[in-house]
ChimeraX commands (.cxc) that place a marker at each C-alpha (Angstrom):
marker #1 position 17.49,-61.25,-7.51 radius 0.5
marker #1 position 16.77,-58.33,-9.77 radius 0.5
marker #1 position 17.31,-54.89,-7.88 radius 0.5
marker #1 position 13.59,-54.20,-7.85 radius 0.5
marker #1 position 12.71,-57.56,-7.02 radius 0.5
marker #1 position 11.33,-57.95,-3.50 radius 0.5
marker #1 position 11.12,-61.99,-3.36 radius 0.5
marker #1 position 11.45,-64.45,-5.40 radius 0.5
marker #1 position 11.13,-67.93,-5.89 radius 0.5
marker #1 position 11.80,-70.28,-8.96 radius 0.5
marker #1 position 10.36,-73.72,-10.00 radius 0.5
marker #1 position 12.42,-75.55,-12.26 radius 0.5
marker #1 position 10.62,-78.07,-14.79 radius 0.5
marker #1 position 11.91,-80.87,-17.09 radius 0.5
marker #1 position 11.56,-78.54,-20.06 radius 0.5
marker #1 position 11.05,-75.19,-18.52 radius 0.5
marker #1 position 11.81,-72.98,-14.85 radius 0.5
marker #1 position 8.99,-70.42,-14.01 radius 0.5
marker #1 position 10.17,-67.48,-11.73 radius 0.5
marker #1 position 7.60,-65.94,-9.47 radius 0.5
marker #1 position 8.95,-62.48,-8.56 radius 0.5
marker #1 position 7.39,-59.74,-6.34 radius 0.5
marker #1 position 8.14,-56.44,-7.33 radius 0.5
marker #1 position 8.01,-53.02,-7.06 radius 0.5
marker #1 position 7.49,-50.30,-9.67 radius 0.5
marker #1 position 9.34,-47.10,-10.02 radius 0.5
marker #1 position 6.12,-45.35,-8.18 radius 0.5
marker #1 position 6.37,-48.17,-5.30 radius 0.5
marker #1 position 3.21,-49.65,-6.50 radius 0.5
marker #1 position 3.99,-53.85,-5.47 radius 0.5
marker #1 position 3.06,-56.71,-8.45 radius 0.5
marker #1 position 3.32,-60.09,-8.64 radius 0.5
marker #1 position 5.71,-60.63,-12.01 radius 0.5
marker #1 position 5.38,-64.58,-13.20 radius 0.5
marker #1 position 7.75,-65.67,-15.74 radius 0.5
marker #1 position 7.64,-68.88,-18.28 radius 0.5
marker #1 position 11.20,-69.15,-19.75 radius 0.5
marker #1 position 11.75,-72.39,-22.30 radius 0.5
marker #1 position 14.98,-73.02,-24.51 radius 0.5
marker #1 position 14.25,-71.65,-28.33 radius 0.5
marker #1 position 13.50,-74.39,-30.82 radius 0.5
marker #1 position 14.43,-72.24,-33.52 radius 0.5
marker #1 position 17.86,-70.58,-32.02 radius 0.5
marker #1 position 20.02,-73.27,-30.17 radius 0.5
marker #1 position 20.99,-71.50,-26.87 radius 0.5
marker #1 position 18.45,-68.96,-26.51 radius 0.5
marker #1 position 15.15,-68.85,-24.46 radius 0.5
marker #1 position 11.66,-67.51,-24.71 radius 0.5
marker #1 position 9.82,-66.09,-22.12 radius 0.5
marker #1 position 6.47,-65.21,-21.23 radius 0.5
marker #1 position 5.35,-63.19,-18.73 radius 0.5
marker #1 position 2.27,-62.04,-16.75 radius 0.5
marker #1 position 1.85,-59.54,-14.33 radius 0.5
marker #1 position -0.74,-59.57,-11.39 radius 0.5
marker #1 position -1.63,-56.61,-9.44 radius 0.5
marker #1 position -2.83,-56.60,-5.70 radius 0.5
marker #1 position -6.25,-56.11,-6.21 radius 0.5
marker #1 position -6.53,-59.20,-8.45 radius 0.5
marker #1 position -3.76,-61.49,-6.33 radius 0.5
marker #1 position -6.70,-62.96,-3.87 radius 0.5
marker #1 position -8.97,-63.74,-7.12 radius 0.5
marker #1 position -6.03,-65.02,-8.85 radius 0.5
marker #1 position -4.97,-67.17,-6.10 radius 0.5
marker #1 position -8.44,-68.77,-5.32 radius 0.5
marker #1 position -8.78,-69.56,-8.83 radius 0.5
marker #1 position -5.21,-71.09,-9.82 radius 0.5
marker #1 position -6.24,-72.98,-6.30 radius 0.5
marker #1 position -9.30,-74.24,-7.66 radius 0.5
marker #1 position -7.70,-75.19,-10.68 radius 0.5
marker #1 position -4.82,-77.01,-8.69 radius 0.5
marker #1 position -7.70,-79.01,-6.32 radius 0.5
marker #1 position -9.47,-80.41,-9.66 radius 0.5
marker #1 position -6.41,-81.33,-11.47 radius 0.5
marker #1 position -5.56,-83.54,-8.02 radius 0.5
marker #1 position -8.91,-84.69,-7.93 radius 0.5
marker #1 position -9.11,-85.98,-11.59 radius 0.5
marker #1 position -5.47,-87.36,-10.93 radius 0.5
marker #1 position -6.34,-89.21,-7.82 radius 0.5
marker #1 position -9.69,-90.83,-9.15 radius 0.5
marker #1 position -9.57,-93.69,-10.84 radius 0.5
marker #1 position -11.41,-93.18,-14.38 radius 0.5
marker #1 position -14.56,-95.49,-15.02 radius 0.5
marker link #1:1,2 radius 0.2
marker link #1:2,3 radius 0.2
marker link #1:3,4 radius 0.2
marker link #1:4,5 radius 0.2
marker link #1:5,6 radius 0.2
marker link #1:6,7 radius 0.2
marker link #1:7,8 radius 0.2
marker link #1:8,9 radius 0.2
marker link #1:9,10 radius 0.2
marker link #1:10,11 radius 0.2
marker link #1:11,12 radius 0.2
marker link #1:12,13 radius 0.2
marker link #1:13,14 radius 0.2
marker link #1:14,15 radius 0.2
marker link #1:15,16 radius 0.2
marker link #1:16,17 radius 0.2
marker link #1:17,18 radius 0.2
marker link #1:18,19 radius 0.2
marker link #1:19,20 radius 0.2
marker link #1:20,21 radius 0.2
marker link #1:21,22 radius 0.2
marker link #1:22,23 radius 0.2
marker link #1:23,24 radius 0.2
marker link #1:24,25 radius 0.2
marker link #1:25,26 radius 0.2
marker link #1:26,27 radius 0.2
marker link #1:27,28 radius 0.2
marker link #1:28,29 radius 0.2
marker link #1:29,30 radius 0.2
marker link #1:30,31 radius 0.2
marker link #1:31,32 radius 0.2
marker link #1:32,33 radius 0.2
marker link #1:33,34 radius 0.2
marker link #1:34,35 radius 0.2
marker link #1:35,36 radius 0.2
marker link #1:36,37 radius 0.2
marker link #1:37,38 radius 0.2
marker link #1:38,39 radius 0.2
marker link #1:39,40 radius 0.2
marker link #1:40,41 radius 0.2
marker link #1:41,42 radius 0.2
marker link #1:42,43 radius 0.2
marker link #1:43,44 radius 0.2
marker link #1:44,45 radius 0.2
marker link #1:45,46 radius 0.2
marker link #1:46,47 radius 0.2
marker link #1:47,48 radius 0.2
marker link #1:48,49 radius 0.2
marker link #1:49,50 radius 0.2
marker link #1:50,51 radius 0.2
marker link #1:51,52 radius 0.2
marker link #1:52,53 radius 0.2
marker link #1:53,54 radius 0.2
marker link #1:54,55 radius 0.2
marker link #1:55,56 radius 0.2
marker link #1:56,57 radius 0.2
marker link #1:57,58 radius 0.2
marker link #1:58,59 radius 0.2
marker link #1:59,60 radius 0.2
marker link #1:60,61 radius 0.2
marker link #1:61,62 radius 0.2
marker link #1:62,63 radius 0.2
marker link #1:63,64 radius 0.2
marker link #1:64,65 radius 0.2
marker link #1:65,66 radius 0.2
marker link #1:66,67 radius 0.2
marker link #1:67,68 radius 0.2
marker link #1:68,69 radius 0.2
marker link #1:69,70 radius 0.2
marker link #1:70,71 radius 0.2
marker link #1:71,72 radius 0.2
marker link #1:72,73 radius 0.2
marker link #1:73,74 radius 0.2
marker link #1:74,75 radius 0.2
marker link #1:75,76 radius 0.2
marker link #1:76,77 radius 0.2
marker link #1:77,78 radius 0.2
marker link #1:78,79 radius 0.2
marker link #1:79,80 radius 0.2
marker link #1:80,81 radius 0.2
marker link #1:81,82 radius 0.2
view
């Protein structure tokens, strides 16, 4: 865990591993730091990485909406197209 890192958890994919870290900031202001990282198809051996950062007073609307997004994916998934 990075020394400003206050939890963390990491997903690991077939192709890529997102970390979802919650930090602090040098003025002790708390984010949410979300991390893509991929292996480089250019350099053999490297990654890329992307990164967002969410502050607290957009964590509750970014939460209900990655939720939405989550219960519509299921529901396409899990109904039968016709």
């Amino acid at each position: 865990m990075e020394k400003n890192a206050r939890y963390s958890e990491t997903v690991k994919g077939d192709f890529r591993t997102y970390f979802f870290d919650l930090k602090q900031s040098e003025k002790g202001n708390p984010y949410l730091l979300i991390t893509e990282s991929r292996k480089s198809k250019e350099s053999e051996g490297e990654f890329e990485r992307d990164r967002i950062l969410i502050f607290p007073a957009d964590l509750d609307k970014f939460a209900e909406a990655l939720g939405s997004v989550i219960q519509h994916h299921k529901e396409k998934v899990d109904t039968p197209a016709g």
